[in-house]
C-alpha positions as CSV (number, residue, x, y, z in Angstrom):
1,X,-70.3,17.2,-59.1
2,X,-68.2,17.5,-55.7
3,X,-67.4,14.4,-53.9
4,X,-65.7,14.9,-50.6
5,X,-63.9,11.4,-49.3
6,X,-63.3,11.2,-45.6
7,X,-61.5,8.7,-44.0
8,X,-60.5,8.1,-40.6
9,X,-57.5,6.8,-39.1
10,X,-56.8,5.2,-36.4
11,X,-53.6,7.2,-34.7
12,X,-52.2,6.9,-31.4
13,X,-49.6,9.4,-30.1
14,X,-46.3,8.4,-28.5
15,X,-46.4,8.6,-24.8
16,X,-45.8,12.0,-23.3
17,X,-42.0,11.2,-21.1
18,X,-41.5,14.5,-19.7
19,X,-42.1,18.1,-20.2
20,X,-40.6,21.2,-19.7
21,X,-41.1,25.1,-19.7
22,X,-38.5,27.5,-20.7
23,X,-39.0,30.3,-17.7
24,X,-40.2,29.7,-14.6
25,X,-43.6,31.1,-13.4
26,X,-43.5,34.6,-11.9
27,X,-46.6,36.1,-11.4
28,X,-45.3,39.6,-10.7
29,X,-44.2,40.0,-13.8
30,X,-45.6,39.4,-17.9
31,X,-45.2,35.9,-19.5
32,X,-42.2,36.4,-21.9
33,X,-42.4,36.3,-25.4
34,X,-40.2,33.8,-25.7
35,X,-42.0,31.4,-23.1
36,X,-42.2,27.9,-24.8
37,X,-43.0,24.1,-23.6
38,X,-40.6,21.4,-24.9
39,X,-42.7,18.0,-24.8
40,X,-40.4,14.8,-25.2
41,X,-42.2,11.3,-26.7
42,X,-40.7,7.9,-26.1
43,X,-40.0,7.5,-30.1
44,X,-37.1,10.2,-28.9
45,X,-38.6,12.9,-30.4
46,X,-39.1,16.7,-29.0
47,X,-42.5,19.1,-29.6
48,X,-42.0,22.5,-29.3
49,X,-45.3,24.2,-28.3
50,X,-45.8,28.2,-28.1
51,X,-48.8,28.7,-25.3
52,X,-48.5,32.4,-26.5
53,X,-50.0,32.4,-30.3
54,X,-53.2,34.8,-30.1
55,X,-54.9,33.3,-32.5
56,X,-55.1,29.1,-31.5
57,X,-53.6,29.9,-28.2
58,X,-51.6,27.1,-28.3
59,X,-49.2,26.0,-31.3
60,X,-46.9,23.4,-32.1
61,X,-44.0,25.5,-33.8
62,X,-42.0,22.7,-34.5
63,X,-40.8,18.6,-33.7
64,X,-37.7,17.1,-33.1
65,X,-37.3,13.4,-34.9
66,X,-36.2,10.8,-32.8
67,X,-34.0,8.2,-33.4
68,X,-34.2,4.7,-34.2
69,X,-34.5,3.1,-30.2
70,X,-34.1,6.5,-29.1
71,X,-36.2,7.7,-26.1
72,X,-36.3,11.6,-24.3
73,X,-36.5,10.8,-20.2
74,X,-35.7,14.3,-19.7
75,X,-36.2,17.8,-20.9
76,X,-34.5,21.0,-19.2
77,X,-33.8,24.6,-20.2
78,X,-31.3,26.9,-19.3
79,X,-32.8,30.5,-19.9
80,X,-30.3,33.2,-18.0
81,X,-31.8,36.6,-18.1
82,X,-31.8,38.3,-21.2
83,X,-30.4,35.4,-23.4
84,X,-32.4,32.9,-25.7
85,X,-33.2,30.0,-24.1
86,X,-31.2,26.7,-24.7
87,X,-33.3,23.5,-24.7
88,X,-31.3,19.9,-23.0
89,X,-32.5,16.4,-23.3
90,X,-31.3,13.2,-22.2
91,X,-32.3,9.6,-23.0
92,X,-31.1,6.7,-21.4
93,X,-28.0,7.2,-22.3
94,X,-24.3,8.7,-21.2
95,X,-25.3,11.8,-22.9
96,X,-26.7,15.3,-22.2
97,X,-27.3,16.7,-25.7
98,X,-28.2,20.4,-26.4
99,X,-30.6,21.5,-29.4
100,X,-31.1,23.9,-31.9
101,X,-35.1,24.2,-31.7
102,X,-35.1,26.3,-35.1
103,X,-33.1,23.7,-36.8
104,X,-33.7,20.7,-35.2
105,X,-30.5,19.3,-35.1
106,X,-28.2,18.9,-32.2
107,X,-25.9,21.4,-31.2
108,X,-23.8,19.0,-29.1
109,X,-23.9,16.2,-27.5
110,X,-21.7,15.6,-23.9
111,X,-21.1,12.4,-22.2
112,X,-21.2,12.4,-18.8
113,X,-18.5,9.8,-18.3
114,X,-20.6,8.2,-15.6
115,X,-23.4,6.1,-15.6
116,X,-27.0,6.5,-17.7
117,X,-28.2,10.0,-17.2
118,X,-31.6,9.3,-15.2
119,X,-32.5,12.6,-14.1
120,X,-31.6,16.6,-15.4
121,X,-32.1,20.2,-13.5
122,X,-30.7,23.3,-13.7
123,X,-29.4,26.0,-11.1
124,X,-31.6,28.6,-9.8
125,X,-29.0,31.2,-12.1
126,X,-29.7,28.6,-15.2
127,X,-25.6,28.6,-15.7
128,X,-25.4,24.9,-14.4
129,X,-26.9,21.6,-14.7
130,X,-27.2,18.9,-12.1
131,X,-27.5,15.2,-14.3
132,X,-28.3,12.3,-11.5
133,X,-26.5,9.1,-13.1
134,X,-27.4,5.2,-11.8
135,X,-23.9,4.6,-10.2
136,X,-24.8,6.7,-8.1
137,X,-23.1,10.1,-9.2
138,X,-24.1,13.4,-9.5
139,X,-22.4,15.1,-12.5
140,X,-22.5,19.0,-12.7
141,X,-21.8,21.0,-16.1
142,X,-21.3,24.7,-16.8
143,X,-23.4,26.3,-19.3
144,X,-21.9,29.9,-18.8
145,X,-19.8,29.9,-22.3
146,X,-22.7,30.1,-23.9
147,X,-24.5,28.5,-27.0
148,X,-22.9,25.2,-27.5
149,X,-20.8,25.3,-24.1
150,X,-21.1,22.4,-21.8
151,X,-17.6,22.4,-19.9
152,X,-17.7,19.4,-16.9
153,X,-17.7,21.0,-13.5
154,X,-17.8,18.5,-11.2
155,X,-18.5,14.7,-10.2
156,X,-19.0,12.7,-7.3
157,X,-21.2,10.4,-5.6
158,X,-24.3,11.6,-3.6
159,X,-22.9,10.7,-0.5
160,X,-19.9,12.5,-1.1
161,X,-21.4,15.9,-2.1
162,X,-23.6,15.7,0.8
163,X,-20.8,15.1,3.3
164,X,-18.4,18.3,2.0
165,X,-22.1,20.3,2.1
166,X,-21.9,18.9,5.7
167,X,-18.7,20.4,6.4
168,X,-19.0,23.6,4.5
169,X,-22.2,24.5,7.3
């Protein structure tokens, strides 16, 4: 005799905090192969989805554990042409960290030496990343080393940036 048990759980999933896709959309050209969608959880953890698998269409290929109190608020990827895309989080904290989505460890982590990261993009040649901080500041790394490489660039207060822009004109 067979006896099949079910049971049911009740589960509810962290709360989606942000998102993130590794290319941008360009409709004159294929969706790369390497096209993925980072998905970060207030328990500080990190899904990696791949919208590309044939068979399910969409698959989670891996997740990121979060830390104790940890929390993602932000989720950026710098994917210059022709190079694997790097996956960047940040988490009310000081920190921009950069992942290793096989491993899932941290590749490195880089404080800002401003105030609480609150907001993350990257440059329209993905070599650079903008971090908006609560004092105010706007913090700008260079990614262009390569894997691992977040060198500061520049800092300054919004204000500041906007008046030299100003100038520059």
């Amino acid at each position: 005799m067979d006896i099949h048990r079910c049971r049911f759980v009740d589960y509810t999933p962290q709360t989606i905090t942000t998102t993130a896709f590794s290319h941008n959309s360009d409709p004159a050209n294929f969706t790369p192969k390497s096209l993925r969608l980072a998905i970060g959880r207030t328990d500080g953890s990190i899904e990696i989805w791949n919208p590309r698998n044939t068979s399910t269409k969409w698959l989670l290929e891996s997740t990121i554990g979060g830390s104790a109190g940890g929390t993602v608020e932000g989720l950026v990827w710098s994917s210059p042409e022709n190079e694997t895309p790097r996956l960047f989080s940040i988490g009310g904290s000081t920190y921009l960290t950069e992942w290793d989505t096989e491993k899932g460890i941290p590749i490195k982590n880089h404080d800002s030496n401003a105030g609480v990261i609150w907001s993350v993009a990257t440059s329209g040649d993905q070599e650079k990343i903008a971090l908006g901080c609560d004092d105010g500041s706007v913090v700008v790394v260079d990614l262009s080393g390569g894997l691992g490489s977040i060198e500061h660039e520049q800092s300054g207060h919004m204000m500041v940036l906007l008046k030299v822009d100003y100038y520059r004109l």
